[in-house]
C-alpha positions, 0 to 999 in steps of 0.5 A: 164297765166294759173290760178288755184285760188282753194283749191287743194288736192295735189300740183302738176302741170301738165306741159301740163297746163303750157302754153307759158303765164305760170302758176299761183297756188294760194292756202291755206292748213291748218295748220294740213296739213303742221304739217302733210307735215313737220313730215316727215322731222324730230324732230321739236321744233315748231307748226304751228298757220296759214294756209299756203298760197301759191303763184306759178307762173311757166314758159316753157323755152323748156324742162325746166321750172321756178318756183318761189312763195312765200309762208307765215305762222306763227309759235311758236318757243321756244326762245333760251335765255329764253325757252319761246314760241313765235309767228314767222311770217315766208314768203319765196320767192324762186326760182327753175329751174326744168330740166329734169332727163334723166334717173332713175339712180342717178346723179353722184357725183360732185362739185356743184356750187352756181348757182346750187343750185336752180336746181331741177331734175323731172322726169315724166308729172307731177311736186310735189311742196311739197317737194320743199314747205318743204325745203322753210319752213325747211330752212326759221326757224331760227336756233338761234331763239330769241323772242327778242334782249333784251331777258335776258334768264333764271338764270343759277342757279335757271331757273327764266326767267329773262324777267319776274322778278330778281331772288334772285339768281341774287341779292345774286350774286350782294351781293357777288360780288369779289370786295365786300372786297373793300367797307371796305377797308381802304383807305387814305387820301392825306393830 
């Protein structure tokens, strides 16, 4: 197998490097590269706290190949119960069949089945991993992510992050509970 174990300006493999044995890429990026990679893809409620590290290995099968890696980082997320920021490890194993595009013209529109999924169109000599590297990462953040299971969230009415103390709010609304009538309310006794 073809290896590559140093640091590389860009991510891109050439697939004349790809051999009958295969391919390995093995490599870090800093974490100002990936905040620069991922900016492009839109609002993020999230920073970066590692490097990224990222393990490729990729096969000829004819004029198709087959990518697969892992790559693994970390991140803070704001919580969506208490707003509160918080460290998220985040690693992603993935798999792509890349095929070649026959011609420039976009493909047409049709029904895409599961299987396909993983099946990534590339034009030219060369194969740009970043924007499959992006969609790992985009896709791998949680969309509800929670610092906890037991995260209490913040009060309703004054914003006091629960986790961290009771507010008053929360005791005065345990005063004025709908059944707080009931606790003077006279009861009789069965003789």
């Amino acid at each position: 197998m073809g290896r590559l174990n140093k640091k590389r300006s860009d991510l891109s493999i050439s697939l004349d490097e790809v051999g009958e044995s295969g391919y390995r890429l093995s490599c870090s990026k800093s974490k100002e590269w990936i905040r620069n990679v991922v900016r492009d893809v839109g609002d993020s409620d999230f920073t970066f706290l590692d490097e990224i590290t990222i393990q490729i290995d990729a096969f000829r099968m004819g004029e198709d190949f087959s990518v697969s890696g892992v790559i693994a980082t970390a991140l803070t997320l704001p919580c969506v119960r208490c707003l509160d920021d918080f460290a998220y490890p985040l690693e992603a194993q993935f798999h792509y069949t890349l095929c070649p595009s026959d011609s420039g013209e976009s493909l047409p529109e049709m029904e895409v089945r599961r299987d396909d999924l993983d099946v990534v169109h590339y034009k030219g000599s060369s194969i740009d991993l970043v924007p499959l590297l992006v969609e790992q990462i985009m896709v791998t953040i949680p969309t509800h992510p929670l610092c906890g299971e037991t995260c209490k969230g913040i009060c309703q009415q004054c914003g006091e992050n629960l986790n961290n103390r009771l507010c008053r709010c929360s005791r005065e609304n345990e005063k004025i509970s709908a059944f707080e009538v009931l606790k003077n309310f006279p009861v009789k006794q069965k003789s």
